[in-house]
C-alpha positions in Angstrom: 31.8 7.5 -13.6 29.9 6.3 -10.5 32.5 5.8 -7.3 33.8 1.8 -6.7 34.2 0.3 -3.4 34.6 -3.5 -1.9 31.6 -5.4 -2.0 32.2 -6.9 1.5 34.7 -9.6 1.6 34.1 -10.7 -1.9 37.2 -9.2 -3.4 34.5 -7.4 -6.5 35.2 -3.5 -6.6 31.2 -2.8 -7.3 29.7 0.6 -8.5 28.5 2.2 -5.2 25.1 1.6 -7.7 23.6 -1.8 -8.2 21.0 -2.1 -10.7 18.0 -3.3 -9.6 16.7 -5.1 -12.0 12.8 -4.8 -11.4 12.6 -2.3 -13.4 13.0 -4.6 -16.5 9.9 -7.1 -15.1 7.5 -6.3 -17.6 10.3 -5.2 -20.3 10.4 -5.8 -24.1 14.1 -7.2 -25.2 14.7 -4.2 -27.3 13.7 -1.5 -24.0 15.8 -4.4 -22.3 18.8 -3.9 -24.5 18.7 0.1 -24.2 18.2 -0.2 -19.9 21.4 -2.4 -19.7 23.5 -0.1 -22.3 22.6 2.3 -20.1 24.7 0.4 -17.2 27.7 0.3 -19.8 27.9 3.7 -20.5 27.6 4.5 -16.4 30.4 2.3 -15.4 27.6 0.3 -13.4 29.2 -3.4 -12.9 26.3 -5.2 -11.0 23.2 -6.4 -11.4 20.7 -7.4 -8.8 18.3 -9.9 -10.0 15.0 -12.4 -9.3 13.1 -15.1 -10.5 10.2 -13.1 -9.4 10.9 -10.2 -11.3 8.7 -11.1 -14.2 11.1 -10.7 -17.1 13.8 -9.5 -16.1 16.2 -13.0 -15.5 14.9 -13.8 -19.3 15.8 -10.3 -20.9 19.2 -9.5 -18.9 20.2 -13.5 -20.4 20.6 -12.7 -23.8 22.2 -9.5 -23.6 24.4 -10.7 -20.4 25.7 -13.7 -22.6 28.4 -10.6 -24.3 28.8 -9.0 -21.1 29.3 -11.5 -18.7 33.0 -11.0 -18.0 31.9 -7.0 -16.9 29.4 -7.9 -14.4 28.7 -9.1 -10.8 25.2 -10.7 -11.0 23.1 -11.5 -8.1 19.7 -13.2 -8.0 18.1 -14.5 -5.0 15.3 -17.5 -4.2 12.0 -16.8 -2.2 11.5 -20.9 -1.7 12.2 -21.9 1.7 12.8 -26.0 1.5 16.2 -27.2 0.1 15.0 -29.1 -3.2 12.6 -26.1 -4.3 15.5 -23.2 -3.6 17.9 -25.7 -6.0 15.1 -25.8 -8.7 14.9 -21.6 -8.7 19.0 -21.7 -9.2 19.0 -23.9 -11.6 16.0 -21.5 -13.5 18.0 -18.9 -12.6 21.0 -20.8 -14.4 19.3 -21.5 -17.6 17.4 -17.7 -18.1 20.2 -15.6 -17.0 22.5 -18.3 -19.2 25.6 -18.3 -16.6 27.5 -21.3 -15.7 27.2 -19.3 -11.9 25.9 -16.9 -9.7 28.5 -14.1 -7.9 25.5 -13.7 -5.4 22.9 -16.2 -4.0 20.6 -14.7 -1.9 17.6 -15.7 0.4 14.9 -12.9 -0.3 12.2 -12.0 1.7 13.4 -13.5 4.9 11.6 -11.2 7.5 9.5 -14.3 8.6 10.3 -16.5 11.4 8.4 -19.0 10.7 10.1 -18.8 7.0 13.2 -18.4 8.7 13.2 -21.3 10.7 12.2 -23.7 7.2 14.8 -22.0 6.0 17.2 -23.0 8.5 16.5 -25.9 9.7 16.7 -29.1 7.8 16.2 -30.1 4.5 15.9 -26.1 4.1 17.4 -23.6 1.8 20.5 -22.8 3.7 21.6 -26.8 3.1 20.9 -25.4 -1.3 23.1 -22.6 -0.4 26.3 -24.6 1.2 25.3 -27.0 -1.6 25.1 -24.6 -4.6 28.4 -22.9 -2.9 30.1 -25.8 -3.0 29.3 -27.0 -6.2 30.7 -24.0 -7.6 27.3 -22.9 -9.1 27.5 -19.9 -6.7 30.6 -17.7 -5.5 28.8 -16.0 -2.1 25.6 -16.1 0.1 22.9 -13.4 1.5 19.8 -12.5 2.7 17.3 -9.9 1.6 14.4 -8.3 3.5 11.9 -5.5 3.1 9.6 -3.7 6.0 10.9 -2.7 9.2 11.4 -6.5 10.3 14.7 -6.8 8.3 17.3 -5.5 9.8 16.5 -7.2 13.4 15.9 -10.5 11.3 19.7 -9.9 9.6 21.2 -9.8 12.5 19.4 -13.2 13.5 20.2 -14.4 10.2 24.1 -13.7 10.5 23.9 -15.3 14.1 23.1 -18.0 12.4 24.9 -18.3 9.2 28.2 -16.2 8.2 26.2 -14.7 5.1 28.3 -12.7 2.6 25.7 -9.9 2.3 22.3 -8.0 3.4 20.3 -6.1 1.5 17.3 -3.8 3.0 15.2 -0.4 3.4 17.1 2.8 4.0 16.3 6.2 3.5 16.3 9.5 5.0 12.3 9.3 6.3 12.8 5.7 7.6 15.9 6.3 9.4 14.0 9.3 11.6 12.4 6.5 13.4 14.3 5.4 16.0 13.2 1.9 16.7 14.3 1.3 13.0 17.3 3.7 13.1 18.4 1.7 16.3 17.9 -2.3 14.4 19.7 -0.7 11.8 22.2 0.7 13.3 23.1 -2.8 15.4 22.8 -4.6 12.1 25.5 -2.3 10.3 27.3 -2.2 13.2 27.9 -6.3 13.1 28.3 -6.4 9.3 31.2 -4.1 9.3 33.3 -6.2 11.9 32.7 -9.2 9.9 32.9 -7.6 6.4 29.6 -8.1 5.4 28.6 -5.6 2.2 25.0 -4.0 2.9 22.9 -3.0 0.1 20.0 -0.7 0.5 16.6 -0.1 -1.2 13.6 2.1 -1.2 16.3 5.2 -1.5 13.9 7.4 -3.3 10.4 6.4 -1.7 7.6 9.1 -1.0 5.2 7.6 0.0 3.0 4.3 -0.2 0.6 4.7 -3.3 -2.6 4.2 -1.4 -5.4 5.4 -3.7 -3.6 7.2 -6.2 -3.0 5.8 -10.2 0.6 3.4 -10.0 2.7 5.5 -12.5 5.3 3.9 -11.9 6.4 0.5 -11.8 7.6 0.6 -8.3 5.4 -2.2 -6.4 3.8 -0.6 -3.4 5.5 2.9 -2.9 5.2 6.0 -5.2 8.4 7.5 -5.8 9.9 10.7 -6.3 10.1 11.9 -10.0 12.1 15.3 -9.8 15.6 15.3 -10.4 16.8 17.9 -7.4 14.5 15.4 -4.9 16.2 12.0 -6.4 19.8 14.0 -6.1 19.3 14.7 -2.4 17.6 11.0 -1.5 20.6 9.4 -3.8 23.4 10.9 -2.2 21.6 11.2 1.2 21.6 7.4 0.9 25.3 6.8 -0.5 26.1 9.7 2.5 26.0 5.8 4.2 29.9 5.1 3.8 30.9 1.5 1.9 27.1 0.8 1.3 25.6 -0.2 -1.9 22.2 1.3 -3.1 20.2 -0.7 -5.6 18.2 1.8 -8.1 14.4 1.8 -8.2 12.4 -1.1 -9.7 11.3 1.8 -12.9 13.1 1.5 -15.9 12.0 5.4 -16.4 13.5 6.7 -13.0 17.1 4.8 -13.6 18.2 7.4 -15.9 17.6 10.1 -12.9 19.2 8.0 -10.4 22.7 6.8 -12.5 22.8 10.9 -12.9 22.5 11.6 -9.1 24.9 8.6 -8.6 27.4 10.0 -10.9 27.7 13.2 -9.6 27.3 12.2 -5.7 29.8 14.2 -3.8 28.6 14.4 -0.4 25.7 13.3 1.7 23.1 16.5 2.1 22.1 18.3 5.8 19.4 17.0 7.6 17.9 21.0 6.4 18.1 20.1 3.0 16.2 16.9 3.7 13.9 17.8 5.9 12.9 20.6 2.9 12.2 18.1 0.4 10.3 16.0 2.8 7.8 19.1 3.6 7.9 20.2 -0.6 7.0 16.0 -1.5 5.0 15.2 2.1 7.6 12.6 2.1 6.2 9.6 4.1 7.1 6.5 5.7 6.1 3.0 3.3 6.1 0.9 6.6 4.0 0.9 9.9 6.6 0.2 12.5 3.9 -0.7 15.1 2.1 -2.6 13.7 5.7 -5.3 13.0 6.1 -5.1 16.6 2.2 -6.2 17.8 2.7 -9.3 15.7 5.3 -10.4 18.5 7.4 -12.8 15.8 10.5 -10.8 15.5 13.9 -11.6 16.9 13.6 -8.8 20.0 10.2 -10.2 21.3 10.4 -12.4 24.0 9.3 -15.4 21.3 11.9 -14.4 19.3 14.7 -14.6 22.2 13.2 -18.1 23.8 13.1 -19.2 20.0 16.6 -18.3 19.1 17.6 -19.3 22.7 15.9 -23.1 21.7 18.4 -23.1 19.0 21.6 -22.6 20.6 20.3 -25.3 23.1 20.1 -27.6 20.2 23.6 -26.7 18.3 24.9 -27.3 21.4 24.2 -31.0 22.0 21.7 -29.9 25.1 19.3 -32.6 23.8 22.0 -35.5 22.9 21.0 -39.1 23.7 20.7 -40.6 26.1 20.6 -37.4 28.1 16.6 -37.0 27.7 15.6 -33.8 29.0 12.3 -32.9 30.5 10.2 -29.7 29.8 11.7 -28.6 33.7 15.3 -29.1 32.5 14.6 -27.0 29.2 13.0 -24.4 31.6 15.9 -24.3 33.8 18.5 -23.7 30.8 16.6 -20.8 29.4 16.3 -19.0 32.7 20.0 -19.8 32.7 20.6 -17.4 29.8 18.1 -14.7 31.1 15.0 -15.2 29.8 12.1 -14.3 32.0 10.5 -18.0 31.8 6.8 -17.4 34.8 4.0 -17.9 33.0 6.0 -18.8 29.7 5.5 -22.4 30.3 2.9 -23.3 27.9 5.1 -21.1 25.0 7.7 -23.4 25.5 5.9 -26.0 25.0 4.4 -25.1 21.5 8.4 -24.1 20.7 9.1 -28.0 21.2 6.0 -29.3 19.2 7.2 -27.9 16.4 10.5 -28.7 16.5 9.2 -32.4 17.2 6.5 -31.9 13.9 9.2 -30.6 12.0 11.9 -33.4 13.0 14.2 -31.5 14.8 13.8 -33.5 17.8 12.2 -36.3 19.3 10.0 -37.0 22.2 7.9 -39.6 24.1 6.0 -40.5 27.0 7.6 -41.3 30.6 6.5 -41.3 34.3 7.5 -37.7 34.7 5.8 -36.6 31.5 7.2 -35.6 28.4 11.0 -36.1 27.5 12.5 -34.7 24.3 16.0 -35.8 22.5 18.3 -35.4 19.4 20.0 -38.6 17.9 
């Protein structure tokens, strides 16, 4: 039977193996059926679930209905606004026919412009706390694919004390430092505050490109052998008290439940480097071109951004103590931030808070002032 372990602070004992349910998206209810005996006969006691998985929420429903008792289920929401994220649950609800969700999670949320709907108000994180509180969901994360995520987790969990991540990790991915090092900061902060990490994209060659998709496995081609699943599967569970969610290919599962099962320990960097030359074993992301877009959390948008925030949790903008764009300068050269020439950045940071509602502003002698009720 596949190896148990805490999902975070949850209290579930999950299968080191989630299923990822993708791989039912485009399923029949009888290949349905056979897929999630499959899970049964493994030991497998979670499933990880979308509303954008095509049919997957509307095949695992009927068959979940017996089963429900066995299984942790996660699904997740891509909408960013409060009353849209609420109508996916309730979808969710109805198609999966649960009275609640073990795991809500934000997916997608490599964005900051998503991210900041998201947080900010009237966004999805108040349908979390809502949902949570209403007893419609037990705990809370967010998901993220490319080389953006695990830099945006960590500004995620600065933000909100999420339950759970879930991102990209394998053995060719992890060779790149930049993403080795985000990574490795992420996992770092989720294991002091108990956090479960999930990973994806375990047994990825390379991205399709030209080549016929035979596989249902988005935008990567995946590895088909058993040895090369063995040593990607356990080279990915070699990642102590992580969780790693199968391939979205209802044909592949079978190959990785039999790797999971007999995991024993994580292979040498020889042995993967081997199967990387033997496959031509690539990397699905281009890290550079995540970092020329200048929108993640480590840019210097990203740091005034987040910096912005605090100022606001904080009661910086309070009435009746108006501040100017100069006071706003001052407090973020306070905290570091390298602010010449910057000027006009800030500015466009406070428009948008002032479109979205966040604060208010109006005109004065000395230009511009900007407040919070």
């Amino acid at each position: 039977m596949i190896l148990r372990n805490q999902f975070g602070r949850t209290g579930h004992a999950s299968t080191r193996v989630i299923f990822g349910s993708y791989a039912l998206s485009r399923a029949t209810q009888a290949e349905a059926d056979r897929v999630l005996d499959m899970l049964l006969a493994y030991g497998v006691n979670h499933i990880d679930t979308a509303p954008m998985y095509g049919n997957a929420e509307k095949v695992i429903g009927p068959w979940l209905a017996k089963h429900r008792d066995n299984f942790f289920v996660a699904t997740k929401t891509r909408r960013r606004s409060r009353s849209e994220a609420l109508s996916n649950l309730k979808r969710s609800l109805e198609r999966l026919r649960v009275d609640y969700i073990d795991l809500w999670q934000m997916h997608g949320l490599t964005s900051l412009a998503g991210w900041e709907k998201a947080m900010g108000p009237e966004g999805a994180l108040e349908a979390f706390n809502e949902a949570r509180d209403e007893g419609l969901v037990r705990f809370l994360g967010v998901t993220g694919h490319g080389t953006k995520a695990p830099a945006m987790h960590k500004h995620s969990l600065e933000r909100f004390d999420f339950d759970a991540v879930l991102l990209p990790y394998n053995y060719s991915l992890m060779q790149n430092p930049r993403y080795a090092d985000d990574f490795n900061e992420l996992v770092d902060l989720c294991r002091r505050r108990d956090v479960a990490v999930q990973t994806i994209k375990s047994i990825a060659r390379r991205a399709w490109g030209s080549r016929p998709k035979t596989y249902n496995t988005y935008f990567y081609e995946p590895l088909e052998s058993q040895d090369a699943i063995d040593k990607s599967v356990h080279w990915s569970l070699g990642f102590q008290d992580s969780f790693l969610i199968t391939a979205g290919d209802m044909h592949l599962l079978p190959k990785m439940l039999d790797a999971a099962n007999r995991f024993e320990k994580k292979p040498s960097d020889a042995e993967m480097n081997a199967i990387v030359d033997e496959y031509d074993i690539q990397q699905i992301f281009s890290i550079s071109r995540v970092r020329r877009q200048g929108k993640g959390p480590q840019t210097w948008g990203g740091q005034a951004s987040k910096a912005l925030e605090g100022l606001i949790r904080e009661g910086f903008f309070k009435h009746p103590d108006k501040r100017t764009l100069e006071h706003v300068v001052k407090a973020l050269e306070a905290q570091g931030l390298p602010i010449k020439g910057k000027e006009g950045n800030i500015v466009g940071f406070l428009a948008r808070r002032v479109k979205k509602g966040v604060l208010k502003k109006s005109k004065v002698s000395t230009g511009w002032v900007y407040w919070t009720e």
